[in-house]
MDTraj code that builds the backbone (N, CA, C; nanometers):
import mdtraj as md
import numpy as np

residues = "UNK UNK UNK UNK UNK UNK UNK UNK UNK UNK UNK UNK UNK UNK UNK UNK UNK UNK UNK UNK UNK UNK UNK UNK UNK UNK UNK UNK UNK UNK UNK UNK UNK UNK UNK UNK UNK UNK UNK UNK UNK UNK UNK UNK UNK UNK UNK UNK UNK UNK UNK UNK UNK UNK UNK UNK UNK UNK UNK UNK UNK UNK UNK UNK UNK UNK UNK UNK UNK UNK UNK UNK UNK UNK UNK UNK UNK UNK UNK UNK UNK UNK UNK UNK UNK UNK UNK UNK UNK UNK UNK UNK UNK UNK UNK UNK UNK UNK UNK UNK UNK UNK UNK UNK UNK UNK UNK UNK UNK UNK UNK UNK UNK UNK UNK UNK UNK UNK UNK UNK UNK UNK UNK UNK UNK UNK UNK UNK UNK UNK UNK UNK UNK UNK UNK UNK UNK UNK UNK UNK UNK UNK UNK UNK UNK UNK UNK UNK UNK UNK UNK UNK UNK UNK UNK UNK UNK UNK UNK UNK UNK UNK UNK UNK UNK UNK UNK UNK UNK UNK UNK UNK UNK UNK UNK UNK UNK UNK UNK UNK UNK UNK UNK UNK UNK UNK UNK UNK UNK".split()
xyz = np.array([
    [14.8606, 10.3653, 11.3979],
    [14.7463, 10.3428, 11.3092],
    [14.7892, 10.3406, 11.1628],
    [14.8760, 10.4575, 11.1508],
    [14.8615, 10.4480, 10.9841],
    [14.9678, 10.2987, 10.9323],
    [15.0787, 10.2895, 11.0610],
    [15.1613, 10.1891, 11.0132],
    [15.1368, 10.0226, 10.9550],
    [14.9734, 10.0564, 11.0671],
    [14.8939, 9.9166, 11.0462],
    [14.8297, 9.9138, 10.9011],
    [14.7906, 10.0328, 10.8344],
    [14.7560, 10.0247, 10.7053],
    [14.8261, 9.9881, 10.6153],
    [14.9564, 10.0850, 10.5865],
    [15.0701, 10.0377, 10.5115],
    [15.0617, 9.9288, 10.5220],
    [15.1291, 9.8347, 10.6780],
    [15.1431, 9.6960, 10.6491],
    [15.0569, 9.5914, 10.5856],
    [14.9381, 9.6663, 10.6237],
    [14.8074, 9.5447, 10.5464],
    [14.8242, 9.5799, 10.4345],
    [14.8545, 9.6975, 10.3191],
    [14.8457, 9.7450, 10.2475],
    [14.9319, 9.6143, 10.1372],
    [15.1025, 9.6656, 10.2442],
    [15.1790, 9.6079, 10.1508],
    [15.1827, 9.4219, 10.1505],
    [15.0822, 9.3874, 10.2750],
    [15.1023, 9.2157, 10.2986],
    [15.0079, 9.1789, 10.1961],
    [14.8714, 9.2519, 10.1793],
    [14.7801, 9.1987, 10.0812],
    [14.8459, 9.2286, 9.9542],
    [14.9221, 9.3188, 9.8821],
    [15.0163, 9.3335, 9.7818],
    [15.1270, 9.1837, 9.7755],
    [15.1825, 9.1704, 9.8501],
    [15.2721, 9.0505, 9.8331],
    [15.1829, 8.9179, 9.8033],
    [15.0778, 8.9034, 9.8998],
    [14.9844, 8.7659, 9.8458],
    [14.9491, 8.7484, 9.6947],
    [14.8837, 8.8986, 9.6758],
    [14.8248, 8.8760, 9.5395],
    [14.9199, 8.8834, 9.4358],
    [15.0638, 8.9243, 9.4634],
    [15.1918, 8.9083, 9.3336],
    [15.2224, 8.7633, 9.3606],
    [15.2490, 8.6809, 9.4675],
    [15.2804, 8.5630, 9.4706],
    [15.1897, 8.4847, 9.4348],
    [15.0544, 8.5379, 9.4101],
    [14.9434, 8.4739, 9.3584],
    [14.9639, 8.5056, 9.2030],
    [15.0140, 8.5779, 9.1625],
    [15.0271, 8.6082, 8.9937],
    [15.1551, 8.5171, 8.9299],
    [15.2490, 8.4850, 9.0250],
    [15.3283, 8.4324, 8.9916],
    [15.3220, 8.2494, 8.9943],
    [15.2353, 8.2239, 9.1055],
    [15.1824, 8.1340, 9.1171],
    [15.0779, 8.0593, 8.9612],
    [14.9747, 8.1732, 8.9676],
    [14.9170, 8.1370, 8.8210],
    [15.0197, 8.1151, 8.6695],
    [15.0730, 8.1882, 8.7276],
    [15.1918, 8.1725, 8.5908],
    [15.2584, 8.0362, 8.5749],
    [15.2847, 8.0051, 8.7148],
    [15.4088, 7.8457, 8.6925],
    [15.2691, 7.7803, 8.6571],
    [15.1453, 7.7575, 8.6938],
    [15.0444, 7.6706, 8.6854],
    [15.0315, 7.6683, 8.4992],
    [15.0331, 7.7933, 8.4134],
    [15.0160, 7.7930, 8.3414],
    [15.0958, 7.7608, 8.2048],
    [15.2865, 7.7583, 8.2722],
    [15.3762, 7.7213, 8.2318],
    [15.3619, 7.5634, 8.1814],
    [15.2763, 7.5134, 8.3287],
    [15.3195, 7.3245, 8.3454],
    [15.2235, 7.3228, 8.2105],
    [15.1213, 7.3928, 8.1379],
    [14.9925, 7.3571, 8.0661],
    [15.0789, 7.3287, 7.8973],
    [15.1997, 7.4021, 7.9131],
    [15.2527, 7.4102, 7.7927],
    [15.3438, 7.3130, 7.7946],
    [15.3366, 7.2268, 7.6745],
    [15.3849, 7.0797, 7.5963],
    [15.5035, 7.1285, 7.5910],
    [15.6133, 7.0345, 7.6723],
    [15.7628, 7.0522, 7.5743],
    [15.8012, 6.8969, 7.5567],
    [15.8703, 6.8597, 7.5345],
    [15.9556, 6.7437, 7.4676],
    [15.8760, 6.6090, 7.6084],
    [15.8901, 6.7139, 7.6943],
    [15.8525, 6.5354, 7.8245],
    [15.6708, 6.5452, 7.8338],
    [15.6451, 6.4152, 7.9038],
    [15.4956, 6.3945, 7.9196],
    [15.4859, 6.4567, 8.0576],
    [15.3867, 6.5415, 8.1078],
    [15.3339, 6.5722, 8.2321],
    [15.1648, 6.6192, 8.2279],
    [15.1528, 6.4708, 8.3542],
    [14.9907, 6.5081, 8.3943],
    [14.9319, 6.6548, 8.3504],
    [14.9576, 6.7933, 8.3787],
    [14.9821, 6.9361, 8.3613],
    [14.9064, 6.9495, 8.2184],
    [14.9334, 6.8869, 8.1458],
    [14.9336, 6.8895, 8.0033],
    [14.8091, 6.8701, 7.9867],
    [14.7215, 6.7747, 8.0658],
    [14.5345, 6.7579, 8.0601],
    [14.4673, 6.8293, 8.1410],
    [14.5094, 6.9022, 8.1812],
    [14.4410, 7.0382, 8.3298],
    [14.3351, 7.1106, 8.2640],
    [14.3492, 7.1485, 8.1257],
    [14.2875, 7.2198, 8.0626],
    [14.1163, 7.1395, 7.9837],
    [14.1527, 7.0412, 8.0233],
    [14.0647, 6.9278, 7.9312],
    [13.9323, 6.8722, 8.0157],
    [13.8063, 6.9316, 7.9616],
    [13.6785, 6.8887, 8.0381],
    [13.6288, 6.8059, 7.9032],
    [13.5273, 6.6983, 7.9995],
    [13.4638, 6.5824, 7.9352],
    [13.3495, 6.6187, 7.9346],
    [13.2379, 6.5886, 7.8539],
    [13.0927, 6.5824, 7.8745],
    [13.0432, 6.4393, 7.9210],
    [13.0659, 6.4536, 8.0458],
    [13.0437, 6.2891, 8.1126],
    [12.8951, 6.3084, 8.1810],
    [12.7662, 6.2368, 8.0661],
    [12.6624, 6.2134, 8.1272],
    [12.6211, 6.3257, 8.1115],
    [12.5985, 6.4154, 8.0618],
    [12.5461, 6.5892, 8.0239],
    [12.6241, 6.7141, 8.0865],
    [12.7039, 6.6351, 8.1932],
    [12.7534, 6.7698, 8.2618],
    [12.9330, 6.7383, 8.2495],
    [12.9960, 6.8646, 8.2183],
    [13.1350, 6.9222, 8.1878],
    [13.1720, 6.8839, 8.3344],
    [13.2767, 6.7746, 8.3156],
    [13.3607, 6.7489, 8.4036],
    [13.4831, 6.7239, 8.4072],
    [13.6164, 6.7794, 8.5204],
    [13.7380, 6.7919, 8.4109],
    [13.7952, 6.6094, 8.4392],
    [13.9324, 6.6330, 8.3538],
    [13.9437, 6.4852, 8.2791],
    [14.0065, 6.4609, 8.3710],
    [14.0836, 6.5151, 8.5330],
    [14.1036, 6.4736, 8.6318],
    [14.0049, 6.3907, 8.7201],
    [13.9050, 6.4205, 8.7121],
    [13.8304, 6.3847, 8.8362],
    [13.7831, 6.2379, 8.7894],
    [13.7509, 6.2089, 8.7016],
    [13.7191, 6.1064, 8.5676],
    [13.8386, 5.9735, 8.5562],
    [13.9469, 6.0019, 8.5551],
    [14.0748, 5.9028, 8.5299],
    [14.1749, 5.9476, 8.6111],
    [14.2855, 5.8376, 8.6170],
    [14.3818, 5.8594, 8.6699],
    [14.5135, 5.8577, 8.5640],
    [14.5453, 5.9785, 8.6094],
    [14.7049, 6.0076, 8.4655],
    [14.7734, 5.9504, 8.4853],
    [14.8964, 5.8731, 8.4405],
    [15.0459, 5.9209, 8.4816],
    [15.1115, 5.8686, 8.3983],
    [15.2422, 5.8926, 8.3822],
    [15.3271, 5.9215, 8.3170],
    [15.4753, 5.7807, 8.3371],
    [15.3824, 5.6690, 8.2791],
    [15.5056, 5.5616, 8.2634],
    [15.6507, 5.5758, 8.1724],
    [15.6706, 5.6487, 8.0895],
    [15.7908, 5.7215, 7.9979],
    [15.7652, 5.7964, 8.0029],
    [15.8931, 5.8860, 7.9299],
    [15.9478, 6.0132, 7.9432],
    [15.8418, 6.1039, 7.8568],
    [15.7851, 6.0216, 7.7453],
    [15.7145, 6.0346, 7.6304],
    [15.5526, 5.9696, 7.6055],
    [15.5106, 5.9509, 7.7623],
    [15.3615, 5.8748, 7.7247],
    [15.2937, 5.9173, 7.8091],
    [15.2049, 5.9341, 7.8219],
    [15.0511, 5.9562, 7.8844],
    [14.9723, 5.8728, 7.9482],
    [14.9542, 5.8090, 8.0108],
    [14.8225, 5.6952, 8.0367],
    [14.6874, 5.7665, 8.1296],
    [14.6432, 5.6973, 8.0642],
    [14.5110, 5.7831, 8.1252],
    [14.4150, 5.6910, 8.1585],
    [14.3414, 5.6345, 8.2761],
    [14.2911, 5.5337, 8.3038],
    [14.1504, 5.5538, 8.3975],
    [14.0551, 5.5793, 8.3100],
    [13.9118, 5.6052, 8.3815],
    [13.8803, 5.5062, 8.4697],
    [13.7977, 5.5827, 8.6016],
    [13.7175, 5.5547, 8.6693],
    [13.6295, 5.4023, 8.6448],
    [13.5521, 5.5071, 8.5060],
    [13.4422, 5.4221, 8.4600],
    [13.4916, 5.4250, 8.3054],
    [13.5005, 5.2592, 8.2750],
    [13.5438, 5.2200, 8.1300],
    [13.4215, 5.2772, 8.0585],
    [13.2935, 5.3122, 8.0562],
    [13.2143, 5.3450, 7.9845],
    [13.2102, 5.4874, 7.9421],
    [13.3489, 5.5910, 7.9971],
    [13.3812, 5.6936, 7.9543],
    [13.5250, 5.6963, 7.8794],
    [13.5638, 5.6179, 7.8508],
    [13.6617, 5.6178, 7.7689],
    [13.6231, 5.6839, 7.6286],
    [13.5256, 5.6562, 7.5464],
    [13.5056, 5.7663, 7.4356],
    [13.4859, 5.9066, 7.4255],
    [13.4457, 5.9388, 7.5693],
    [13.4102, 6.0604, 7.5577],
    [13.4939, 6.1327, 7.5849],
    [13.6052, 6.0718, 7.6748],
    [13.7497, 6.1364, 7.6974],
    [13.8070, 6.1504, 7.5573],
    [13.8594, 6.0271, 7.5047],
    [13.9242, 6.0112, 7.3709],
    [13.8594, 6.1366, 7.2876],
    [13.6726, 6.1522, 7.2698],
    [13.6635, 6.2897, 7.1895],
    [13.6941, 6.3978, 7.2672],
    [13.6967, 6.4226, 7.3933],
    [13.7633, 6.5697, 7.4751],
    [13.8673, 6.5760, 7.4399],
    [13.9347, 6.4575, 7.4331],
    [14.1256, 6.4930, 7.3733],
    [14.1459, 6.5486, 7.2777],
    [14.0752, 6.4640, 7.1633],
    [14.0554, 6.5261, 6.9966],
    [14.0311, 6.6584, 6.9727],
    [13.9494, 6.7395, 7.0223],
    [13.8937, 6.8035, 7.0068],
    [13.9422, 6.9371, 7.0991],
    [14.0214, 6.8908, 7.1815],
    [14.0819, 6.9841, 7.2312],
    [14.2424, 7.0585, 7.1410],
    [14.3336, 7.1597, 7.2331],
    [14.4174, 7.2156, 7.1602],
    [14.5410, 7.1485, 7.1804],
    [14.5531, 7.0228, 7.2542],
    [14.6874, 7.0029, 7.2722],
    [14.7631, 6.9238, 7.1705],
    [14.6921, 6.8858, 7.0294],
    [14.7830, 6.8529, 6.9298],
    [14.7815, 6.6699, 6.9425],
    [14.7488, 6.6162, 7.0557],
    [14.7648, 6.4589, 7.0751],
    [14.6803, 6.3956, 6.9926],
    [14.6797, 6.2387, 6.9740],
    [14.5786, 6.1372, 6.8854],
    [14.6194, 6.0790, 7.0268],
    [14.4619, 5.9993, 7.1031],
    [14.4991, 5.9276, 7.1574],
    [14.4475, 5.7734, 7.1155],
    [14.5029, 5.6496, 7.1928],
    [14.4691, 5.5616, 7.1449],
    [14.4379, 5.4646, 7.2544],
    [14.3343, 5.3578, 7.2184],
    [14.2962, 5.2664, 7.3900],
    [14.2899, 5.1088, 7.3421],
    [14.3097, 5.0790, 7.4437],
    [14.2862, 4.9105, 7.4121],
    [14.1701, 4.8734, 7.5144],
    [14.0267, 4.9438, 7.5563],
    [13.9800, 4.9535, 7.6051],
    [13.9653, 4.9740, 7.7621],
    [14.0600, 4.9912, 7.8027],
    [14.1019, 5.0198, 7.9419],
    [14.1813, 5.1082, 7.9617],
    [14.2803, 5.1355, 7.9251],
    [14.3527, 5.2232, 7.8867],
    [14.4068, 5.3579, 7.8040],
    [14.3894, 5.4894, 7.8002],
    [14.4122, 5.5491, 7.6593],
    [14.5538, 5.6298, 7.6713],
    [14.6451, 5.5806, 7.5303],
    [14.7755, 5.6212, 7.6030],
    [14.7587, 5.7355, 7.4984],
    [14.8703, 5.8156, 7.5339],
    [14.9085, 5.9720, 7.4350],
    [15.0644, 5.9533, 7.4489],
    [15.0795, 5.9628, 7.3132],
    [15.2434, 5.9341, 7.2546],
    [15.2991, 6.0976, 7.2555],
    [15.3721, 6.1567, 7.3243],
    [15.4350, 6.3104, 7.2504],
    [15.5301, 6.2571, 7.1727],
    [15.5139, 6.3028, 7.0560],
    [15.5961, 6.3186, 6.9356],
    [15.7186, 6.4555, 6.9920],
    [15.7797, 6.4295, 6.9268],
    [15.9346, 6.5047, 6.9769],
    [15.9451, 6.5998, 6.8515],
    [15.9399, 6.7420, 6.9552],
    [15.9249, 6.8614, 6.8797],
    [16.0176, 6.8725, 6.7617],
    [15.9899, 6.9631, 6.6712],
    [16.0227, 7.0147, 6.5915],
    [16.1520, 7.1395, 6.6194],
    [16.2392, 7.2027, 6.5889],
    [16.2963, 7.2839, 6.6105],
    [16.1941, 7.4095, 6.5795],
    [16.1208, 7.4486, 6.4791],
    [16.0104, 7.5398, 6.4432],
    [15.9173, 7.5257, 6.5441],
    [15.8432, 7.4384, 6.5778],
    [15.7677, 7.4032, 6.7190],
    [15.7993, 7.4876, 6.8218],
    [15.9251, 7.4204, 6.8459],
    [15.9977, 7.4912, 6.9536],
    [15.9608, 7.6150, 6.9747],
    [16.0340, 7.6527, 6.8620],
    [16.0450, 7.8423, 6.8576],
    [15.9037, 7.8684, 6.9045],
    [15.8091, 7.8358, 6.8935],
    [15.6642, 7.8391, 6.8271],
    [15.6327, 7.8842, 7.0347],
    [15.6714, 7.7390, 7.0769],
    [15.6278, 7.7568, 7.2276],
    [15.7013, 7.8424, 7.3105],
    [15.8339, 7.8719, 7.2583],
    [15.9198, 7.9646, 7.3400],
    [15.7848, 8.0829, 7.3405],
    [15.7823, 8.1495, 7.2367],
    [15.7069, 8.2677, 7.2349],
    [15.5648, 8.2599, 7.3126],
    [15.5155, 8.1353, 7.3197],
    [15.3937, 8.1110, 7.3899],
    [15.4234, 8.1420, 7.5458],
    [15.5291, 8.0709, 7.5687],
    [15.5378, 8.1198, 7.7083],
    [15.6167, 8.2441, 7.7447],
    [15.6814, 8.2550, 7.6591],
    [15.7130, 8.4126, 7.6905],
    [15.5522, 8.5421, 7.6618],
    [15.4809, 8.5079, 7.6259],
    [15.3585, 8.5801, 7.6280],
    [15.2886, 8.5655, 7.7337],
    [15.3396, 8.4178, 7.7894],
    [15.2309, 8.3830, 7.9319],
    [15.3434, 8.4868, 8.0161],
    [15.4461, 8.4460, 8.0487],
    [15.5417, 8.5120, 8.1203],
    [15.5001, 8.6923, 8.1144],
    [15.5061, 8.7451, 7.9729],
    [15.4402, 8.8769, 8.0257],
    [15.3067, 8.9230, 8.0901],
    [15.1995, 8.8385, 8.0650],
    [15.1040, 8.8022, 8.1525],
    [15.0669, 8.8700, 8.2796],
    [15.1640, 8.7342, 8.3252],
    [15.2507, 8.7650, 8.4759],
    [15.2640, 8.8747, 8.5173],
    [15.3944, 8.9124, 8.4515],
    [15.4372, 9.0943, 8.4678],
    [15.3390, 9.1953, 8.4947],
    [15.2541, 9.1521, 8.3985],
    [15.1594, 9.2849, 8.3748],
    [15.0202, 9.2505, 8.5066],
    [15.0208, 9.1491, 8.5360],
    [14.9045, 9.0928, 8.6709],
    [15.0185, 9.1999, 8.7177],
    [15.1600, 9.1176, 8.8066],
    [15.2007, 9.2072, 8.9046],
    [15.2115, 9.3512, 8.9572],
    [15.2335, 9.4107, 8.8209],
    [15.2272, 9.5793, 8.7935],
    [15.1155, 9.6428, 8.8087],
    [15.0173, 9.5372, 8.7968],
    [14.8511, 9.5846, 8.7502],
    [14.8371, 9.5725, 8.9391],
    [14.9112, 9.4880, 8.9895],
    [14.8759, 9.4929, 9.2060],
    [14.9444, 9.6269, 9.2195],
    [15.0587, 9.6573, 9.1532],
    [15.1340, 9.7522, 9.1911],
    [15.0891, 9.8940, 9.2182],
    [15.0418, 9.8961, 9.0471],
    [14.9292, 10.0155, 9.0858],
    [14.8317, 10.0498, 9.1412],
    [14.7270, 9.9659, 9.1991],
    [14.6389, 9.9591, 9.2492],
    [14.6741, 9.9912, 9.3947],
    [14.8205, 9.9614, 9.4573],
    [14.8655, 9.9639, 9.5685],
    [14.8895, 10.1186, 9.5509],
    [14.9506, 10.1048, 9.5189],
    [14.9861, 10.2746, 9.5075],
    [14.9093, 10.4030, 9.4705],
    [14.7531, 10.3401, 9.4239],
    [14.6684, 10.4027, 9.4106],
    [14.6239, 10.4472, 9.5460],
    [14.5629, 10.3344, 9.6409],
    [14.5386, 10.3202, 9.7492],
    [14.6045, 10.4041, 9.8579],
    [14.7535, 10.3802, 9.8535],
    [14.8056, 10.4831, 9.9371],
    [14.8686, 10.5958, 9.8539],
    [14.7979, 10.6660, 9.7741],
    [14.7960, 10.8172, 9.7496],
    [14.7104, 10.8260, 9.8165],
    [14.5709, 10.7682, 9.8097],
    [14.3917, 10.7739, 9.8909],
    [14.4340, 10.8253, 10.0271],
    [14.5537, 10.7222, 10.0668],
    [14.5550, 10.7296, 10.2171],
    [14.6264, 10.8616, 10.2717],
    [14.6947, 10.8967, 10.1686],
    [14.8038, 11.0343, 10.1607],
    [14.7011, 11.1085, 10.1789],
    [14.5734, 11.1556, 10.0704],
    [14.5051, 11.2244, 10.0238],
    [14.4255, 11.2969, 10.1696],
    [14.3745, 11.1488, 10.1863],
    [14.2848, 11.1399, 10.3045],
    [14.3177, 11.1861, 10.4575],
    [14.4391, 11.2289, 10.4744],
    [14.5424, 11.2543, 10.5831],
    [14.5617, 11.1358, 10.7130],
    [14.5275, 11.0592, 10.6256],
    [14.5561, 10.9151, 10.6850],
    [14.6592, 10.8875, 10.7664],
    [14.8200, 10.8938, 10.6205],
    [14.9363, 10.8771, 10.6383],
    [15.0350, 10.9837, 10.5920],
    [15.1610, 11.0332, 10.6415],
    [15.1973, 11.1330, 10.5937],
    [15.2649, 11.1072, 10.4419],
    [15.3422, 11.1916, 10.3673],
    [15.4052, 11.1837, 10.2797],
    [15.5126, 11.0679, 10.2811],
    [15.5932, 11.0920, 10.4036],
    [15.7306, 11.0507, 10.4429],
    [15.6823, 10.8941, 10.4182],
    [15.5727, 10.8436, 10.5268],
    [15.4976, 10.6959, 10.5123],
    [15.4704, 10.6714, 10.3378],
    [15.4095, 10.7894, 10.2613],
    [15.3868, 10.7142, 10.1237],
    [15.4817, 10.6550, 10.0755],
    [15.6327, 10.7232, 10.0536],
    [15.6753, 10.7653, 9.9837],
    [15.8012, 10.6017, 10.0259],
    [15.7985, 10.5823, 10.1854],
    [15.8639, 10.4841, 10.2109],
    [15.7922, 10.3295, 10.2016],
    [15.6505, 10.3088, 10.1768],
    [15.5736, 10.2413, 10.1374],
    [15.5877, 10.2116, 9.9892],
    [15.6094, 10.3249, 9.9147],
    [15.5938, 10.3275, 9.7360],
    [15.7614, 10.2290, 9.7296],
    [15.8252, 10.2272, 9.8473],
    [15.9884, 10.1569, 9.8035],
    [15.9272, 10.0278, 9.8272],
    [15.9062, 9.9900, 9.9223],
    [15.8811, 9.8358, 9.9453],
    [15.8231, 9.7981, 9.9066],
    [15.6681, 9.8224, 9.7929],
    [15.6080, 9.7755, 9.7488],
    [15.6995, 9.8019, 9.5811],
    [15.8062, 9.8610, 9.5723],
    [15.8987, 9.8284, 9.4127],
    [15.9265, 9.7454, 9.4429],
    [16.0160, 9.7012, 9.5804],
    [16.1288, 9.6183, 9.5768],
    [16.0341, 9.4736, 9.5906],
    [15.9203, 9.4375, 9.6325],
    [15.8230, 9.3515, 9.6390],
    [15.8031, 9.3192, 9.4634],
    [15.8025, 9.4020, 9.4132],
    [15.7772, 9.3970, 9.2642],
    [15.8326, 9.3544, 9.1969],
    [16.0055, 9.3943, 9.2349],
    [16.1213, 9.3269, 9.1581],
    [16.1606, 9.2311, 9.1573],
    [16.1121, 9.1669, 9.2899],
    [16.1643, 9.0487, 9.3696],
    [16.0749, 8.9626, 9.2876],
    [15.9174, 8.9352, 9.2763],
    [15.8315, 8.8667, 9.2082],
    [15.8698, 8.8723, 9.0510],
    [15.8649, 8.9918, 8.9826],
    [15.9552, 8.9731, 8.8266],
    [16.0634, 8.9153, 8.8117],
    [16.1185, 8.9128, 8.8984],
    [16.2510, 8.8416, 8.9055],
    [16.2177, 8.7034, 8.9172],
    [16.1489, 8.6657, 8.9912],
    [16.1031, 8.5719, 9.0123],
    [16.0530, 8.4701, 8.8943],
    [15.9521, 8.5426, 8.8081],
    [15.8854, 8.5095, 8.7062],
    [15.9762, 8.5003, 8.5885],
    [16.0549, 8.5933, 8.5755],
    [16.1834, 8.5790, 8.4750],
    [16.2853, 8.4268, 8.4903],
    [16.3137, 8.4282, 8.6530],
    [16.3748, 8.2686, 8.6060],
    [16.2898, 8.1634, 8.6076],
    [16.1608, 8.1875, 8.6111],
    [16.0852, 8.0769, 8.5836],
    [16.0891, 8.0300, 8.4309],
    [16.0562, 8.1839, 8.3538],
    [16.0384, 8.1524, 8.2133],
    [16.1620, 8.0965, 8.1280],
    [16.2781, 8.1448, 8.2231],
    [16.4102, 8.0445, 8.1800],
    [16.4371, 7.9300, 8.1909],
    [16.3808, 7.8806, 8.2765],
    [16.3932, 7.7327, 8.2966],
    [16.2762, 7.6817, 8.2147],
    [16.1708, 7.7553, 8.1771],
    [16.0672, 7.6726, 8.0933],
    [16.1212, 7.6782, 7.9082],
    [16.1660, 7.7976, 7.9281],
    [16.2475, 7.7924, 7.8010],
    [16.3853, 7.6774, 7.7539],
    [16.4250, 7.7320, 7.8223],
    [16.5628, 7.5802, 7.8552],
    [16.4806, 7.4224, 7.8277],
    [16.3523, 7.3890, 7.9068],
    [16.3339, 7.2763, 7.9202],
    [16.2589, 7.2811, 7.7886],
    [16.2032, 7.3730, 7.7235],
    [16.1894, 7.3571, 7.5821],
    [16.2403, 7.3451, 7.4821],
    [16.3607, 7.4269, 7.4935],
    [16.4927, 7.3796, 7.3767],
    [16.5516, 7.3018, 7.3981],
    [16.5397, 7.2529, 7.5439],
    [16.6330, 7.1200, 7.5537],
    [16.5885, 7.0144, 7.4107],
    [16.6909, 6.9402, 7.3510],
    [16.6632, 6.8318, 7.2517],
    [16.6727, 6.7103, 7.3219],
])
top = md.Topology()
chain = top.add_chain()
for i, resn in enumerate(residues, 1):
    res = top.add_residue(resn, chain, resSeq=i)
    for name in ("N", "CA", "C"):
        top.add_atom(name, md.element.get_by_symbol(name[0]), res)
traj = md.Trajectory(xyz[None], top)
């Protein structure tokens, strides 16, 4: 009995860190470096017709250069309202259309830029950390409860409190070479 707890204990612990780490790469792709990626408009809702709709469902992206955007609505009669969702949003673009089309040029960072986004994602990256630690404890809250409760013995907490570190380290670790490779692909010139 109690072994079945632990295990649910520590399997729902692993989902929800691979779920923190998960949100993290999602939130990595959101941040602009030197190349164009779809990722980059995830964040971007339209007021199409009174109701907030995102700029996916609306057009189709993709990415003909290394350095362009195309963005190609559904319905040509929303092309302005995209063009003002772009504007008006935080990602820094001007876009431009020849009525069918609206492309987004990335301009090629700055070395100051750079620096600028390293730290952005190293803030998302601690994020991360702190989601995972924040399952950690909560796990370990839980099975003191279960300690408390004479659920499970000591010996079970105490060998539970290891696998749910080494679960921990494994996901930070995890998240750490993510933020290296997002860093890298940001200083890349």
């Amino acid at each position: 009995m109690s072994d079945d707890l632990v295990s649910g204990l520590l399997d729902d612990a692993r989902e929800r860190m691979h779920k923190c780490v998960e949100a993290t790469r999602h939130e990595f792709g959101s941040v602009r470096t030197g190349r164009a990626s779809p990722a980059l408009l995830d964040r971007i809702s339209v007021d199409y017709y009174g109701a907030t709709t995102p700029l996916r469902q609306l057009a189709t992206i993709t990415v003909p250069e290394a350095r362009l955007l195309a963005i190609q609505p559904y319905d040509k009669g929303s092309i302005r309202a995209i063009e003002r969702a772009i504007m008006e949003s935080d990602i820094g673009l001007t876009p431009s259309n020849d009525g069918a089309v609206i492309r987004l040029v990335l301009p090629e960072l700055t070395e100051e830029r750079r620096r600028e986004l390293v730290k952005v994602v190293r803030g998302i990256a601690e994020d991360g950390r702190v989601a995972i630690r924040n399952v950690r404890r909560d796990v370990m809250h839980d099975l003191r409860e279960l300690k408390e409760g004479g659920e499970i013995g000591a010996d079970d907490e105490h060998r539970a409190e290891g696998e749910l570190q080494k679960v921990t380290d494994t996901r930070v670790t995890e998240l750490d070479e993510l933020l290296g490779l997002k860093e890298d692909e940001i200083l890349e010139v």
